[in-house]
N, CA, C and O atoms as CSV, one atom per row, in Angstrom:
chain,resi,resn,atom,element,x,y,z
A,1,UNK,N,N,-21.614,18.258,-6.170
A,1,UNK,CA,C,-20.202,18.457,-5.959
A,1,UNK,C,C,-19.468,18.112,-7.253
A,1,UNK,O,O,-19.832,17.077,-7.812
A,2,UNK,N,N,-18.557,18.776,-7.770
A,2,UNK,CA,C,-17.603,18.555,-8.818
A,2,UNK,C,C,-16.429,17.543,-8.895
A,2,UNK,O,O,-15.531,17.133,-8.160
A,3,UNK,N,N,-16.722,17.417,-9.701
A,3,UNK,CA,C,-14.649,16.148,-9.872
A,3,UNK,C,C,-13.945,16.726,-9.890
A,3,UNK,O,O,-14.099,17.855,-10.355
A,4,UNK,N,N,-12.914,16.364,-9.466
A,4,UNK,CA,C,-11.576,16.895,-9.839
A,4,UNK,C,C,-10.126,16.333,-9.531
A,4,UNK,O,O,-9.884,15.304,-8.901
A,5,UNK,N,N,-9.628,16.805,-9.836
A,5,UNK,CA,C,-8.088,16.036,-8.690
A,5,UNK,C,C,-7.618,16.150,-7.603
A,5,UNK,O,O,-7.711,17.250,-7.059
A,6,UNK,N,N,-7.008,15.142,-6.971
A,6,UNK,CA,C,-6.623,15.763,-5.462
A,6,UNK,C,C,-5.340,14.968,-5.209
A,6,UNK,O,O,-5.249,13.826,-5.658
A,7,UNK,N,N,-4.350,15.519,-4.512
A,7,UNK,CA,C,-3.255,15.137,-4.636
A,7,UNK,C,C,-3.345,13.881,-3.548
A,7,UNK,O,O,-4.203,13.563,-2.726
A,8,UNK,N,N,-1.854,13.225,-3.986
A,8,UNK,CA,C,-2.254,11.825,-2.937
A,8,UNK,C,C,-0.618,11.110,-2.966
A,8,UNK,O,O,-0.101,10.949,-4.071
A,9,UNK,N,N,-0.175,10.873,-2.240
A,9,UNK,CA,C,1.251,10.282,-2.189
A,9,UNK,C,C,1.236,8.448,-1.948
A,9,UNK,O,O,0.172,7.828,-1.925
A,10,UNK,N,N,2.409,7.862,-1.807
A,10,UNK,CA,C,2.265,6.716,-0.959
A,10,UNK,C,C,3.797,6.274,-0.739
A,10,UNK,O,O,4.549,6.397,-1.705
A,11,UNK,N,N,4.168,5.906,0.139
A,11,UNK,CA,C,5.623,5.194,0.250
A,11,UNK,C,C,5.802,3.478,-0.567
A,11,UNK,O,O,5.000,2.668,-0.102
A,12,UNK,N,N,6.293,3.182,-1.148
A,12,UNK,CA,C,6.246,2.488,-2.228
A,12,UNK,C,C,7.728,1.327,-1.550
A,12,UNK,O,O,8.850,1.577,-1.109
A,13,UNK,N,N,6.863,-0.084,-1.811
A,13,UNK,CA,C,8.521,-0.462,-1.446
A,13,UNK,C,C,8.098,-1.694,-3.226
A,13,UNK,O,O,6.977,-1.640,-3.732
A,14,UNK,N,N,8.787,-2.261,-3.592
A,14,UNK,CA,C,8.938,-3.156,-4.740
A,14,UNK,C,C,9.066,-5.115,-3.736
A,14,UNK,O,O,9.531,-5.418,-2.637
A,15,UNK,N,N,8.718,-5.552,-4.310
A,15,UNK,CA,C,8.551,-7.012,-4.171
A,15,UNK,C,C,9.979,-7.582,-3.231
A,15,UNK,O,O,10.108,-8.061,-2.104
A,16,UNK,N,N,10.902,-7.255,-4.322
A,16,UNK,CA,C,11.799,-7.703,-4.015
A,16,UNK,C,C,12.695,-7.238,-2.826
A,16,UNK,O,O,13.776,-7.818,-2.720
A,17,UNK,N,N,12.399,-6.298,-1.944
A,17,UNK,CA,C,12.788,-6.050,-1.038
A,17,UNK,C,C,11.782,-6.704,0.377
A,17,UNK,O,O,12.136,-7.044,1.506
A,18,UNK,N,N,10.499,-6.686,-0.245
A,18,UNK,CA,C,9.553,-7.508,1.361
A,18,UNK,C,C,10.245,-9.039,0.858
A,18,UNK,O,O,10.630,-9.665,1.846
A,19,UNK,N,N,10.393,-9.494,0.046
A,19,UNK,CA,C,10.834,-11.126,-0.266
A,19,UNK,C,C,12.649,-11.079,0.489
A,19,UNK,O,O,13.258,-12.106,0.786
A,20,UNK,N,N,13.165,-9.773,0.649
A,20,UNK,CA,C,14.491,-9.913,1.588
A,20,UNK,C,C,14.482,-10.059,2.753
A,20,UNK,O,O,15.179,-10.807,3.438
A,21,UNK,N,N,13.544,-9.221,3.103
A,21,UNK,CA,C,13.185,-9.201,4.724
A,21,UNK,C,C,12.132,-10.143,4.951
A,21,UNK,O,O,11.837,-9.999,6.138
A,22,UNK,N,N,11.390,-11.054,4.436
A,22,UNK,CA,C,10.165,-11.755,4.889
A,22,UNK,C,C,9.978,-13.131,3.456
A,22,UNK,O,O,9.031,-13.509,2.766
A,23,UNK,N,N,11.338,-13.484,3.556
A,23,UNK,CA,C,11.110,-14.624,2.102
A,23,UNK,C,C,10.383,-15.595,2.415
A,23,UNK,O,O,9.851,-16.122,1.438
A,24,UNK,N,N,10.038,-16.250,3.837
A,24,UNK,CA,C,9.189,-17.189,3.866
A,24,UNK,C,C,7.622,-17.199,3.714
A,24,UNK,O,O,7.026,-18.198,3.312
A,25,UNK,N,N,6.926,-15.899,4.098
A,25,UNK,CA,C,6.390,-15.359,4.131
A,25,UNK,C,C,5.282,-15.125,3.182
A,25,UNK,O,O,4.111,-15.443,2.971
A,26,UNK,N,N,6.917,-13.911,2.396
A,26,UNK,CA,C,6.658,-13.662,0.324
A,26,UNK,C,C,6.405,-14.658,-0.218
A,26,UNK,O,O,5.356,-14.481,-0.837
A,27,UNK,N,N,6.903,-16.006,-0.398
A,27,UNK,CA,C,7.220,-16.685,-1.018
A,27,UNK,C,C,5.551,-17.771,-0.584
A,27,UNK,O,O,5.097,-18.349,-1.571
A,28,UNK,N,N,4.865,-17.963,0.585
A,28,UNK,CA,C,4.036,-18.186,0.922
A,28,UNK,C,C,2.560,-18.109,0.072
A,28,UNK,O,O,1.875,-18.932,-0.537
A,29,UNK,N,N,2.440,-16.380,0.433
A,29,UNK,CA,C,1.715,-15.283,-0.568
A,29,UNK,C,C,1.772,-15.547,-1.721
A,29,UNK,O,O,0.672,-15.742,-2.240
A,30,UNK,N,N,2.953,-15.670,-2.597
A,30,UNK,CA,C,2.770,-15.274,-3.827
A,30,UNK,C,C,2.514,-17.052,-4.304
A,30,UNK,O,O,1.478,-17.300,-4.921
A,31,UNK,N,N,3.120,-17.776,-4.107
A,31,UNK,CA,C,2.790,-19.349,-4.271
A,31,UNK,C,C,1.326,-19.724,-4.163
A,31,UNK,O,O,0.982,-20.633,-4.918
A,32,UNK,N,N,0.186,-19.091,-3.197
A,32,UNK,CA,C,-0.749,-19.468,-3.058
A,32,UNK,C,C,-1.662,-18.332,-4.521
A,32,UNK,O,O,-2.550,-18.769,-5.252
A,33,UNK,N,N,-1.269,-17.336,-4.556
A,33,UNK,CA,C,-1.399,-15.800,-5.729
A,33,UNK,C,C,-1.541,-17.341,-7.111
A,33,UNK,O,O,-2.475,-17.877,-7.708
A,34,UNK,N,N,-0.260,-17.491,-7.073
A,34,UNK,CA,C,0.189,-18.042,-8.221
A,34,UNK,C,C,-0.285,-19.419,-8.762
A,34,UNK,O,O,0.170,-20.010,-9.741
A,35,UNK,N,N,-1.545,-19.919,-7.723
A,35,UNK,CA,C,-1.734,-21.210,-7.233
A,35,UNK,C,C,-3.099,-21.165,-8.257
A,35,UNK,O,O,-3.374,-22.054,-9.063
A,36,UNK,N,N,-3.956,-19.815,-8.018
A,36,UNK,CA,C,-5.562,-19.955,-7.738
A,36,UNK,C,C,-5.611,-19.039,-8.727
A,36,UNK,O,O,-4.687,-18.363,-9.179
A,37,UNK,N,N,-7.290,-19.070,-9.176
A,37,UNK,CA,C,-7.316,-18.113,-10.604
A,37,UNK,C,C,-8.050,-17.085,-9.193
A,37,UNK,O,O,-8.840,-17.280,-8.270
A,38,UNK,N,N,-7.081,-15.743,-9.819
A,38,UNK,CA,C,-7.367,-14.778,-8.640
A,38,UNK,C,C,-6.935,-13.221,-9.720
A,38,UNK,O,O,-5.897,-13.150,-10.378
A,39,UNK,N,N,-7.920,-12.202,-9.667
A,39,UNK,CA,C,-7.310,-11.141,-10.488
A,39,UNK,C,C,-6.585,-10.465,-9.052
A,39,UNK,O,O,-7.211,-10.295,-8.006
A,40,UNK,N,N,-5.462,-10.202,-9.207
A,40,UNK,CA,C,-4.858,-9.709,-8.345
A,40,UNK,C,C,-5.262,-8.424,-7.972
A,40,UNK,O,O,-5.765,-8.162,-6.879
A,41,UNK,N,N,-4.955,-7.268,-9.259
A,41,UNK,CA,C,-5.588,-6.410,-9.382
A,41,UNK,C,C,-7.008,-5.890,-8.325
A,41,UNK,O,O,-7.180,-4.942,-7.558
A,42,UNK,N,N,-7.735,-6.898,-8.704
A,42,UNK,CA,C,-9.073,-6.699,-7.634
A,42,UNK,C,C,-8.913,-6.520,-6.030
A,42,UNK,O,O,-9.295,-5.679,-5.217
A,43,UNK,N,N,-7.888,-8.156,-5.948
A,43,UNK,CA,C,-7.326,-8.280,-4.856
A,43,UNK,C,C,-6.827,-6.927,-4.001
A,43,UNK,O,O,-7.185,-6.563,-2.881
A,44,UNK,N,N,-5.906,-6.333,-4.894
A,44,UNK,CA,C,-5.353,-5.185,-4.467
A,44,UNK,C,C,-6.063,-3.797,-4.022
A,44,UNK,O,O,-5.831,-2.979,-3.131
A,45,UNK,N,N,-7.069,-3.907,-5.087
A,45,UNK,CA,C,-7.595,-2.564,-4.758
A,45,UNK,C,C,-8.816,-3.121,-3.219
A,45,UNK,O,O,-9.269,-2.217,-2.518
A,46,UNK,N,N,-9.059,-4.076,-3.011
A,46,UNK,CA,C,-10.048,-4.640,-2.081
A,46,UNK,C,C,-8.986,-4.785,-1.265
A,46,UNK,O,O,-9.351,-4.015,-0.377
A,47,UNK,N,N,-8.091,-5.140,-0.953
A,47,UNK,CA,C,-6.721,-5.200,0.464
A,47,UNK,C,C,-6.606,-3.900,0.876
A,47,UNK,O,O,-6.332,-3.608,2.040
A,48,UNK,N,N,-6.884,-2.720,-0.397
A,48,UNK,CA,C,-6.434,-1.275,0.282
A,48,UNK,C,C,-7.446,-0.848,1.454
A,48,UNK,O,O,-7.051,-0.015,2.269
A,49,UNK,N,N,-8.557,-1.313,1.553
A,49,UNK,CA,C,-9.853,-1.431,2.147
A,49,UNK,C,C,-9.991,-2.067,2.883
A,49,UNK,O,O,-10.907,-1.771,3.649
A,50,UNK,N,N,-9.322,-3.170,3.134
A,50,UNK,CA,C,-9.368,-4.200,4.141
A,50,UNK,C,C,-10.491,-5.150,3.738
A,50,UNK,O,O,-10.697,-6.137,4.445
A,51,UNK,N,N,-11.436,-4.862,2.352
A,51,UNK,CA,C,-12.153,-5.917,2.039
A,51,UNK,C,C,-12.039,-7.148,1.370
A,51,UNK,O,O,-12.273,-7.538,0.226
A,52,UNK,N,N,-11.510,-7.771,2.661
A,52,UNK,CA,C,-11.121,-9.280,1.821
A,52,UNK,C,C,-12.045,-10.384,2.299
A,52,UNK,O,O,-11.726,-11.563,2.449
A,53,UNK,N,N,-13.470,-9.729,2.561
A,53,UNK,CA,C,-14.335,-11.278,2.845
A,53,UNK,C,C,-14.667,-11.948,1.169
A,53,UNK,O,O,-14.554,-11.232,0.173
A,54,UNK,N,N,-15.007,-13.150,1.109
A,54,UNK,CA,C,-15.119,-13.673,-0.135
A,54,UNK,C,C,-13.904,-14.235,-0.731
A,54,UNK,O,O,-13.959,-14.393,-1.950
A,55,UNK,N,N,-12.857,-14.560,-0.160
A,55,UNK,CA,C,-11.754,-14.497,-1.026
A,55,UNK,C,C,-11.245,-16.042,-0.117
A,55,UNK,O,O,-11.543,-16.306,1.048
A,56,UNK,N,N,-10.389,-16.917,-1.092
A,56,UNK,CA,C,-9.925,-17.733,-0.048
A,56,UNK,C,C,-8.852,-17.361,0.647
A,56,UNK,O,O,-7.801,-16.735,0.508
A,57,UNK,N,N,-9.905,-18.380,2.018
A,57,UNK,CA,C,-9.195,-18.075,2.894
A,57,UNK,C,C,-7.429,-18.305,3.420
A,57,UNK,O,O,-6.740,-17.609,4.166
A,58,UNK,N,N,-7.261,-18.968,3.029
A,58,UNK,CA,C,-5.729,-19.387,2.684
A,58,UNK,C,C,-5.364,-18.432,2.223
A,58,UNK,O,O,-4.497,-17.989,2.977
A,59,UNK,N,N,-5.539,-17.606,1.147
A,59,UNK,CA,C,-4.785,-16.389,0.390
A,59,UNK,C,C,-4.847,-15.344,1.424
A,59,UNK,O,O,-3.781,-14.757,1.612
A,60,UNK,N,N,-5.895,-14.962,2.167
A,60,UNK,CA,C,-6.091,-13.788,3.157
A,60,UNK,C,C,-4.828,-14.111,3.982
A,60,UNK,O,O,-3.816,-13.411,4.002
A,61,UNK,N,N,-5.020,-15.279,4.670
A,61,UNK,CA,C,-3.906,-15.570,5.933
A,61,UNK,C,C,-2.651,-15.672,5.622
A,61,UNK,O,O,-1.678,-15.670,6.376
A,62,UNK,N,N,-2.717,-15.808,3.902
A,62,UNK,CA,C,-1.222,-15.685,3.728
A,62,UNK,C,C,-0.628,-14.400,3.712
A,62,UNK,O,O,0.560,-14.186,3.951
A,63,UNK,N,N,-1.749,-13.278,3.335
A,63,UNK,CA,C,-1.313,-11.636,3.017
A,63,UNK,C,C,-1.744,-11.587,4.274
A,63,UNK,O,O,-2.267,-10.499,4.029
A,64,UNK,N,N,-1.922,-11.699,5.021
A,64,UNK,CA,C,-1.907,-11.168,6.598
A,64,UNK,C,C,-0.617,-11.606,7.386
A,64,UNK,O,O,0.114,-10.915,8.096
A,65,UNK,N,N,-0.536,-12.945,7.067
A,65,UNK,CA,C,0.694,-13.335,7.802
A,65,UNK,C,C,2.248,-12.139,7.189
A,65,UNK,O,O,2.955,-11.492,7.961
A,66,UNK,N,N,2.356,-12.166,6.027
A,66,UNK,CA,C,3.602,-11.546,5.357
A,66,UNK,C,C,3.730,-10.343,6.021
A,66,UNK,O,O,4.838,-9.950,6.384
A,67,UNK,N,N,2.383,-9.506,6.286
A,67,UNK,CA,C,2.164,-7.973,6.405
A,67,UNK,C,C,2.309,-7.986,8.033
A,67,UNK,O,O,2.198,-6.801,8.346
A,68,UNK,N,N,2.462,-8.594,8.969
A,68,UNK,CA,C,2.572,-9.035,10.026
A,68,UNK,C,C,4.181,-9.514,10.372
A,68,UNK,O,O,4.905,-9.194,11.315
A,69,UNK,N,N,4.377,-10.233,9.446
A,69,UNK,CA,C,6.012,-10.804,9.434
A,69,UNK,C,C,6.942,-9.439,9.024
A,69,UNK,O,O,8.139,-9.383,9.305
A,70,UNK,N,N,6.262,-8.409,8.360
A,70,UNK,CA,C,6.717,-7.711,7.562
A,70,UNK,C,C,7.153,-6.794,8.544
A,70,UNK,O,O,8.356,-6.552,8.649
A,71,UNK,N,N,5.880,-5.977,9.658
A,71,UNK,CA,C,5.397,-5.287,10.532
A,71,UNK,C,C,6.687,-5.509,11.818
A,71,UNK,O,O,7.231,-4.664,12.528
A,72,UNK,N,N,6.885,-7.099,11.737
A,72,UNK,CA,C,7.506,-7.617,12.899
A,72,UNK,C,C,9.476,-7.222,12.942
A,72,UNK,O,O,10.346,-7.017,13.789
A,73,UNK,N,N,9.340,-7.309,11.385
A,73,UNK,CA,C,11.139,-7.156,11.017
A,73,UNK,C,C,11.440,-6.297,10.902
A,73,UNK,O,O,12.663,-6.272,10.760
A,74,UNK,N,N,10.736,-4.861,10.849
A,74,UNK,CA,C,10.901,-4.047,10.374
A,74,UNK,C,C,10.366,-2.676,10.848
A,74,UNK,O,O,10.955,-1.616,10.639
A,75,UNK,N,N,9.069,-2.811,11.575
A,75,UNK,CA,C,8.669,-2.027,12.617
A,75,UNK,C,C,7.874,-1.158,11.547
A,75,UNK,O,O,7.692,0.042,11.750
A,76,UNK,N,N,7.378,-1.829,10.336
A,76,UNK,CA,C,6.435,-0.627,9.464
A,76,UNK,C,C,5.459,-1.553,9.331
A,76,UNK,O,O,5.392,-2.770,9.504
A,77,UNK,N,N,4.706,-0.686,8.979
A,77,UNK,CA,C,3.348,-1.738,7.961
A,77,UNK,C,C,3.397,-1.371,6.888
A,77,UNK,O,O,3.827,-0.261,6.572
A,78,UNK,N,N,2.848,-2.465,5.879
A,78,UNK,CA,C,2.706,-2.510,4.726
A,78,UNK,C,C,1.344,-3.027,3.799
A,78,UNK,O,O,0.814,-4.074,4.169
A,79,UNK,N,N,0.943,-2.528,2.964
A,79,UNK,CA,C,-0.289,-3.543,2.499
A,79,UNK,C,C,-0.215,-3.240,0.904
A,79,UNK,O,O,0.531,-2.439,0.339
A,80,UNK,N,N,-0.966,-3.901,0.464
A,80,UNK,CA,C,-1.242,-4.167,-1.197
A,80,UNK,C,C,-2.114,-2.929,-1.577
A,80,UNK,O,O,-3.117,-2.750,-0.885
A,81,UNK,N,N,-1.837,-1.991,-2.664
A,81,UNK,CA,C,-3.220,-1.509,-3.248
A,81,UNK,C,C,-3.350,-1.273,-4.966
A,81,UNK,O,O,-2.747,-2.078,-5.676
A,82,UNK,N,N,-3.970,-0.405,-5.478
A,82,UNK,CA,C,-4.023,-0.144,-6.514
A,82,UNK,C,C,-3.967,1.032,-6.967
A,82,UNK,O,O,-4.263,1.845,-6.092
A,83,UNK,N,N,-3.640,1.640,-8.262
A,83,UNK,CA,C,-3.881,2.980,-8.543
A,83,UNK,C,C,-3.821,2.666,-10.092
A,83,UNK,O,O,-3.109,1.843,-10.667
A,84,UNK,N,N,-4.870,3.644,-10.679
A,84,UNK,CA,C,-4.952,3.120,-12.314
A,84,UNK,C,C,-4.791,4.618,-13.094
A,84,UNK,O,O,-5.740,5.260,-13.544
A,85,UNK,N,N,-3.622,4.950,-13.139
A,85,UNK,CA,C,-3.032,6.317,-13.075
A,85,UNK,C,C,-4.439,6.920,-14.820
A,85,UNK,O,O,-5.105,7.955,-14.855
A,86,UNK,N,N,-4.413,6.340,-15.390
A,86,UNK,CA,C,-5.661,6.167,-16.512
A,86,UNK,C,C,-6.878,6.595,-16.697
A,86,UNK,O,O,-7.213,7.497,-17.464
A,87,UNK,N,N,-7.891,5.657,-15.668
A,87,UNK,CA,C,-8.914,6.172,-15.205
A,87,UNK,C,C,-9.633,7.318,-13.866
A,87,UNK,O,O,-10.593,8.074,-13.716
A,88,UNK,N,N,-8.172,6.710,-12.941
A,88,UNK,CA,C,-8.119,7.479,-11.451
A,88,UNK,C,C,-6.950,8.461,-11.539
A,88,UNK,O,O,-6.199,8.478,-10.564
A,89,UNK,N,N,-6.743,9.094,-12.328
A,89,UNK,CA,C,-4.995,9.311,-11.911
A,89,UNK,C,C,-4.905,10.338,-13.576
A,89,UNK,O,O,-5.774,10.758,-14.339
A,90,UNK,N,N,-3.506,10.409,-13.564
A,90,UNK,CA,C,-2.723,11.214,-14.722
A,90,UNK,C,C,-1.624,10.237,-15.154
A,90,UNK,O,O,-1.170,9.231,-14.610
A,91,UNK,N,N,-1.277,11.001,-16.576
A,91,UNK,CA,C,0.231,10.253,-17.192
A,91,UNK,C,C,1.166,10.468,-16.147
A,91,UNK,O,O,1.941,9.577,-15.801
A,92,UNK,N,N,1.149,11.360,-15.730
A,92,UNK,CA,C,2.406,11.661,-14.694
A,92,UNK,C,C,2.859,11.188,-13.482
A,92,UNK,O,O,3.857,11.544,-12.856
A,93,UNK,N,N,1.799,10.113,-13.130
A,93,UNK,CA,C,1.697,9.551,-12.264
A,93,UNK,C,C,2.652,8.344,-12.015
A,93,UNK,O,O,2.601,7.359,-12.751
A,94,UNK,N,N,3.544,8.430,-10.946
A,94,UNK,CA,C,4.189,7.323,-10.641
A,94,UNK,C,C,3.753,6.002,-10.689
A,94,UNK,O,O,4.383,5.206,-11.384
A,95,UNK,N,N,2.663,5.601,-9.990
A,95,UNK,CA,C,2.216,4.748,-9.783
A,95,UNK,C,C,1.033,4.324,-10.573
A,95,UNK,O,O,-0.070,4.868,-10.530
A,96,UNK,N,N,1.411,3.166,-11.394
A,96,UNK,CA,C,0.261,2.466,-11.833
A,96,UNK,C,C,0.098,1.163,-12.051
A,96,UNK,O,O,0.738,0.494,-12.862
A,97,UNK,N,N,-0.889,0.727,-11.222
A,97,UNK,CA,C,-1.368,-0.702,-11.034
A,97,UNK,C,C,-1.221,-1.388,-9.674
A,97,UNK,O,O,-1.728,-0.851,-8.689
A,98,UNK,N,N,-0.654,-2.373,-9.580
A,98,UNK,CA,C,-0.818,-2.911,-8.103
A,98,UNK,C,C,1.000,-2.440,-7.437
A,98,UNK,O,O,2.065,-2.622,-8.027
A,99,UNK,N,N,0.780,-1.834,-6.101
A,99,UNK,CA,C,1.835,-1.547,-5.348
A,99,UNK,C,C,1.439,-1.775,-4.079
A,99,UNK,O,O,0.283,-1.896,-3.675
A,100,UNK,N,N,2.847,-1.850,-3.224
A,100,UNK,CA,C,2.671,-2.354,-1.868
A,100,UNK,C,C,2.578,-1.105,-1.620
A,100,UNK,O,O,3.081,-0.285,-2.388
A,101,UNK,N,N,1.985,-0.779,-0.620
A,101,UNK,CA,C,2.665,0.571,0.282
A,101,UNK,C,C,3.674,0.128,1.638
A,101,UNK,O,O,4.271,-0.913,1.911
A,102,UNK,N,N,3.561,1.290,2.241
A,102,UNK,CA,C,4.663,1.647,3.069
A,102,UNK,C,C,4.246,2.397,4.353
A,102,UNK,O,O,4.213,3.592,4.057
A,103,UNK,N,N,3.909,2.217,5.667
A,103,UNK,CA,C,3.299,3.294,6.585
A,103,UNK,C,C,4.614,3.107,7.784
A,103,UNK,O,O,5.419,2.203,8.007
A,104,UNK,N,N,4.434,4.042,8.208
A,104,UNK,CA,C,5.212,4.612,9.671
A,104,UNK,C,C,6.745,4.882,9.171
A,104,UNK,O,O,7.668,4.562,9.920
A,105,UNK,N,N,6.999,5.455,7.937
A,105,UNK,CA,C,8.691,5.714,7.476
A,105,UNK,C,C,8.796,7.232,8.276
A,105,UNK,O,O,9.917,7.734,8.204
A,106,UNK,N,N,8.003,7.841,8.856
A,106,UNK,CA,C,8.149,9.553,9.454
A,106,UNK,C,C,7.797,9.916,10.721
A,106,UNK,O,O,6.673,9.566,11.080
A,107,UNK,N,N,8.569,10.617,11.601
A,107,UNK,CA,C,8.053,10.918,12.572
A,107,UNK,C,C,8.771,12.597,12.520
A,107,UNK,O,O,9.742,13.108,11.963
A,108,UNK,N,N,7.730,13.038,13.390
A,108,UNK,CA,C,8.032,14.445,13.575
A,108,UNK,C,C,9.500,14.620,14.525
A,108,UNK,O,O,9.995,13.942,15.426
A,109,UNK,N,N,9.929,15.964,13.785
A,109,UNK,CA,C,11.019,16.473,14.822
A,109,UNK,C,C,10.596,16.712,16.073
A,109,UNK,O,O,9.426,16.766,16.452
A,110,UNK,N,N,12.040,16.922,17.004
A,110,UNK,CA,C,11.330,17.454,18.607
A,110,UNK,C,C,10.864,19.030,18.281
A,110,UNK,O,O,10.387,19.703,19.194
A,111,UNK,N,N,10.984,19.448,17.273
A,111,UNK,CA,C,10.228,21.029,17.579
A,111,UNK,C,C,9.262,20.531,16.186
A,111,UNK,O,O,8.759,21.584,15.796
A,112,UNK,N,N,8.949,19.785,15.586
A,112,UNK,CA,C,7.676,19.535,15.011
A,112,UNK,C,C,6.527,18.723,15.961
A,112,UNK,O,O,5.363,18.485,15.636
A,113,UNK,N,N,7.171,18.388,17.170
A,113,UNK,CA,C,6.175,17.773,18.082
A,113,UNK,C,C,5.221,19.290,19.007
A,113,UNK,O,O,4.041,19.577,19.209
A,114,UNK,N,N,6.492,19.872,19.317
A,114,UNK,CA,C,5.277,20.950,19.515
A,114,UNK,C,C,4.881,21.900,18.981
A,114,UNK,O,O,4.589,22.928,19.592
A,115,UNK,N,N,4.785,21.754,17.690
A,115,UNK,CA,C,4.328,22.725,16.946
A,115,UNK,C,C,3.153,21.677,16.034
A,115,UNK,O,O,2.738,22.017,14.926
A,116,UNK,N,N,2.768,20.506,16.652
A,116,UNK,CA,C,2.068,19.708,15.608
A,116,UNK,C,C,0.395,20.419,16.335
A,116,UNK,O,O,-0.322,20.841,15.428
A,117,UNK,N,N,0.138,20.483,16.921
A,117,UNK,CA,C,-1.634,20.863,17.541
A,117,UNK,C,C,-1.722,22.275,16.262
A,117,UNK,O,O,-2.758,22.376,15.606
A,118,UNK,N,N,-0.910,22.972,16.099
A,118,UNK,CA,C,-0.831,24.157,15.589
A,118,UNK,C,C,-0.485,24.208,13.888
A,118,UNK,O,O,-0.677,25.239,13.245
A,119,UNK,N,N,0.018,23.023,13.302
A,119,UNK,CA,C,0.321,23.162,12.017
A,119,UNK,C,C,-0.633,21.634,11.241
A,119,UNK,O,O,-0.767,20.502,11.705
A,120,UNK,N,N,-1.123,22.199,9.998
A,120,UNK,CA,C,-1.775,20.818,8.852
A,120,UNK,C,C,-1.353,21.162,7.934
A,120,UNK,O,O,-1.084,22.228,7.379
A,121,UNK,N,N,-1.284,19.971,7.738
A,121,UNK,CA,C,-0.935,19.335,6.405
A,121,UNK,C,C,-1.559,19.119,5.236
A,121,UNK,O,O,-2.265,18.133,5.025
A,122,UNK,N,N,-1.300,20.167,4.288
A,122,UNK,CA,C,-2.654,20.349,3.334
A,122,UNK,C,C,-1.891,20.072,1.998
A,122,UNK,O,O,-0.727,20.280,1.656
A,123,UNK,N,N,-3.112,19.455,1.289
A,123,UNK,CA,C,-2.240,19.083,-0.235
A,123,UNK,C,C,-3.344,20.039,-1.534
A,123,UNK,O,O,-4.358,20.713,-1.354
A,124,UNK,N,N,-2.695,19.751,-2.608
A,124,UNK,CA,C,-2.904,20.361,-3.512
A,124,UNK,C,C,-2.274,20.044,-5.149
A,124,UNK,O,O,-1.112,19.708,-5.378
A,125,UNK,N,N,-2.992,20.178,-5.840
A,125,UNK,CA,C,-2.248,19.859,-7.024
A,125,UNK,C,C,-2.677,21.270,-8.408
A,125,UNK,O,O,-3.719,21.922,-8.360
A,126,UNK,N,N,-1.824,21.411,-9.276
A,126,UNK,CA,C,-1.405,22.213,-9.344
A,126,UNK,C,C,-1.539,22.121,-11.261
A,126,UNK,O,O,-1.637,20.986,-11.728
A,127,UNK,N,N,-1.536,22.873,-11.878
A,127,UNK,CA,C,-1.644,22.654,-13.447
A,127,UNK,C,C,-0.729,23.737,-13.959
A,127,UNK,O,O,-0.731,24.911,-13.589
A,128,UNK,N,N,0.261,23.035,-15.100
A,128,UNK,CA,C,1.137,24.450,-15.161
A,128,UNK,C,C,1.881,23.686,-16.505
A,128,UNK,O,O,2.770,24.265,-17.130
């Protein structure tokens, strides 16, 4: 099978908005981050995965608790990941390095509900 590119989005929120809605939380997380020799980086791309065995445990329960507190205020989820626009990615790429994401910001219209069995969602990227 060949390499190539494939398109890929993410809803993006910045620090300083989960530390508005969830400062005890944020402030938890990043204190314990800021505590321990930890490449975050790693962290991040292993949170996008949910692989956080090996890691202390205090740091897990603190990024679980926030993403939970987060989940609770706000009715989205959120988690840590990575993208290394460099090696994985293009210059053009928004995103590079560690970002939170963003899940449940969309729901279908009432005539995209019944038209969802019948329509996908296909991506693509494009050179020009």
């Amino acid at each position: 099978m060949g390499m190539g590119y494939a398109a890929a989005y993410a809803d993006v929120i910045e620090d300083k908005y989960i530390k508005q809605f969830c400062p005890k939380e944020f402030e938890a997380f990043t204190g314990i981050v800021d505590g321990c020799e930890l490449d975050l980086d790693e962290f991040a791309r292993n949170a996008e995965y949910n692989f956080l065995d090996g890691y202390d445990k205090d740091l897990v329960k603190a990024y679980e608790n926030l993403c939970e507190a987060f989940k609770k205020e706000t009715g989205l989820e959120i988690g840590l990941a990575y993208h290394d626009s460099g090696d994985e990615g293009d210059r053009y790429d928004d995103i590079d390095g560690i970002y939170w994401w963003v899940n449940g910001m969309y729901e279908l219209t009432k005539a995209g509900k019944k038209m969802e069995k019948f329509v996908e969602r296909k991506t693509f990227v494009q050179f020009g």
